[in-house]
C-alpha positions as CSV (number, residue, x, y, z in Angstrom):
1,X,3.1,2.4,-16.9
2,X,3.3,-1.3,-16.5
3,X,1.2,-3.3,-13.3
4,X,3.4,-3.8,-10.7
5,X,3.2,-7.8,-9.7
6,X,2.5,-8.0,-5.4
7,X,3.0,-11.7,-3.8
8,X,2.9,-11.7,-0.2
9,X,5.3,-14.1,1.1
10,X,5.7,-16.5,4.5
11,X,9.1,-17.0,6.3
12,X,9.9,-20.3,7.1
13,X,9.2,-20.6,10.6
14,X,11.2,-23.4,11.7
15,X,14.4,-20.9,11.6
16,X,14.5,-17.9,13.8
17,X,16.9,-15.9,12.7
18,X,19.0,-13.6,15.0
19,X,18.8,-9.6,14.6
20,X,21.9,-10.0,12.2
21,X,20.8,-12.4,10.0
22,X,17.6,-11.1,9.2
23,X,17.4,-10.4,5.5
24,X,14.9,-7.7,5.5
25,X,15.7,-5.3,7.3
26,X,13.8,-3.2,10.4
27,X,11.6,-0.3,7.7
28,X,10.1,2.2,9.6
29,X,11.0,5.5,11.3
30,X,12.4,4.7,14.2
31,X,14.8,2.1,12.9
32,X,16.3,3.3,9.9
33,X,16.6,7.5,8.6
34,X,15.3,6.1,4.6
35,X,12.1,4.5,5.6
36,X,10.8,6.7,2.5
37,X,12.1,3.7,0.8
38,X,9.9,1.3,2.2
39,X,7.1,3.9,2.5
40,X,7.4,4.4,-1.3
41,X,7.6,0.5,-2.2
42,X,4.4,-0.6,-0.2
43,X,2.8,1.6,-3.0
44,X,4.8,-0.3,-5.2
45,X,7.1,2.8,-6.1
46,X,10.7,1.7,-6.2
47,X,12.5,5.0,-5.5
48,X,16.2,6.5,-4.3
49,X,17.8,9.3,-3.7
50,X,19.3,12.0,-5.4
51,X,21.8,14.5,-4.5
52,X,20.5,17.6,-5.1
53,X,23.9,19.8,-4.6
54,X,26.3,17.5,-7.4
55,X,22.7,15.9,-9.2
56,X,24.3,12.0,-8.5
57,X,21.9,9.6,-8.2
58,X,22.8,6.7,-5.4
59,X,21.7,3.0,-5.4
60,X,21.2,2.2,-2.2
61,X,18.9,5.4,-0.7
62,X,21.5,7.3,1.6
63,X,21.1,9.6,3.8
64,X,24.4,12.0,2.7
65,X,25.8,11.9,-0.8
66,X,29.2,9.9,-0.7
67,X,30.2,12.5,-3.5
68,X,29.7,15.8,-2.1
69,X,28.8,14.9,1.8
70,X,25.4,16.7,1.1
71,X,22.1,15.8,2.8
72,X,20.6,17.6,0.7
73,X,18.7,14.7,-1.0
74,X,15.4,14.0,-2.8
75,X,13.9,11.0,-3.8
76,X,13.2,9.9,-7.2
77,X,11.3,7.3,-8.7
78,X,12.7,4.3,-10.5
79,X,10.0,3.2,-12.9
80,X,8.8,-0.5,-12.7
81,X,10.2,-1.8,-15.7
82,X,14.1,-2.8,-16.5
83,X,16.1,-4.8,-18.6
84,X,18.4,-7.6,-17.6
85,X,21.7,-6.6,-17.9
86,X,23.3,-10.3,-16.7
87,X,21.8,-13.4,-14.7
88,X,22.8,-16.1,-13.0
89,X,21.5,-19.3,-11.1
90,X,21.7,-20.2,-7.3
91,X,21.8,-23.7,-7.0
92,X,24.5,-24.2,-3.4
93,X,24.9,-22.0,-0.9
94,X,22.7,-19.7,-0.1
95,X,22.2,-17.3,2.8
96,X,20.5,-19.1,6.1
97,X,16.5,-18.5,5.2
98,X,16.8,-19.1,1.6
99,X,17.9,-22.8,1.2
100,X,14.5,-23.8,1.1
101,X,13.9,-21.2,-2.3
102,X,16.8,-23.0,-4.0
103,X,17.3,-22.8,-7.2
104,X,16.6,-19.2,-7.6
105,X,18.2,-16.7,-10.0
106,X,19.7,-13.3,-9.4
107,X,20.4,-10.2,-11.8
108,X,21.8,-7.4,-12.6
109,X,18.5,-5.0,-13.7
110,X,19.1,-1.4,-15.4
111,X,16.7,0.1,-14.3
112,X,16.0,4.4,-14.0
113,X,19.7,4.6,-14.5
114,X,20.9,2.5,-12.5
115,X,22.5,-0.8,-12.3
116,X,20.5,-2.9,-9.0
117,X,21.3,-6.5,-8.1
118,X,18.2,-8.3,-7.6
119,X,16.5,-12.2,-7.4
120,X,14.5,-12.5,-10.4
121,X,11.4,-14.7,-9.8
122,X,8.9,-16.4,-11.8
123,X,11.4,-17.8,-14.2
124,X,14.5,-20.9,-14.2
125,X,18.2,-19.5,-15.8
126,X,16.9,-20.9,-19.3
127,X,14.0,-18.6,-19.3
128,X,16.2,-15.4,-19.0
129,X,18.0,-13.9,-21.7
130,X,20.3,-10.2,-21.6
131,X,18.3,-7.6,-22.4
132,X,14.8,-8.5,-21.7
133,X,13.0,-6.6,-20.2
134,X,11.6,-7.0,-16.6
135,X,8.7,-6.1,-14.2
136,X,9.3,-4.8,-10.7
137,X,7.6,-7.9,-8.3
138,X,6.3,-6.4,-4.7
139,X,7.4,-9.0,-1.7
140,X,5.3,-9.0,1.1
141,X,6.4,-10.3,4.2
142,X,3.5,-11.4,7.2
143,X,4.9,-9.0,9.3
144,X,4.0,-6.2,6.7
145,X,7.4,-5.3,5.9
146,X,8.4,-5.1,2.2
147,X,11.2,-5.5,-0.2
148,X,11.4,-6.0,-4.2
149,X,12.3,-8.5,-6.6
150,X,12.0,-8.3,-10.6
151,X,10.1,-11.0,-12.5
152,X,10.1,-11.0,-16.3
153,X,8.0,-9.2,-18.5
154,X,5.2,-10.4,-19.6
């Protein structure tokens, strides 16, 4: 298995954004029912969950299976590695927080399955190509939440 890549990021702290605007969102038990998720990524796992009643897998983790209305769910891993599946550039208008990380480019990565839109660091738009492969990037935040990005292979 491929090393997972772990950067550990600071927030601009001349924005505070409001509960709503916040980006990453609040990751352990007493705020959200899949902090598994989070759990599982700190150890640079990215997981989701799988139905275990109808066997579909679901992108983001849930809690009940849309399909079936089961909560009967596992989790499963991912892998680390994908392949770009299309790419673009964000030059205007990003969200509020992320104006300062302009230009950035975001993906489509297939990945254990499953199709995830992601930002794809570590590279400009003439650096990508379709179906390359890339590496699952670990984002720390100061706070010591987490959340994922994909950064090409190397």
């Amino acid at each position: 298995m491929s090393e997972v890549k772990d950067e550990k990021m600071k927030r601009q702290e001349t924005i505070k954004l409001p509960y709503m605007l916040d980006f990453y969102p609040l990751e352990d038990e007493k705020n959200t029912r899949i902090s598994s998720f989070f759990k599982n990524l700190k150890q640079g796992r990215l997981t989701t969950t799988k139905c275990k009643r109808c066997g579909k897998l679901l992108w983001p983790p849930r809690i009940v299976c849309p399909g079936c209305l089961s909560n009967e769910l596992e989790w499963i891993d991912l892998g680390s590695e994908g392949e770009l599946h299309a790419f673009t550039e964000m030059r205007l208008g990003a969200p509020l927080g992320f104006v300062e990380d302009l230009p950035f480019c975001i993906g489509i990565v297939k990945i254990g399955g499953l199709y995830l839109s992601t930002r794809i660091d570590d590279a400009t738009y003439q650096d990508l190509r379709i179906g390359m492969k890339v590496q699952l990037k670990m984002i720390r935040l100061d706070d010591g939440r987490v959340f994922y990005r994909f950064t090409p292979s190397s």
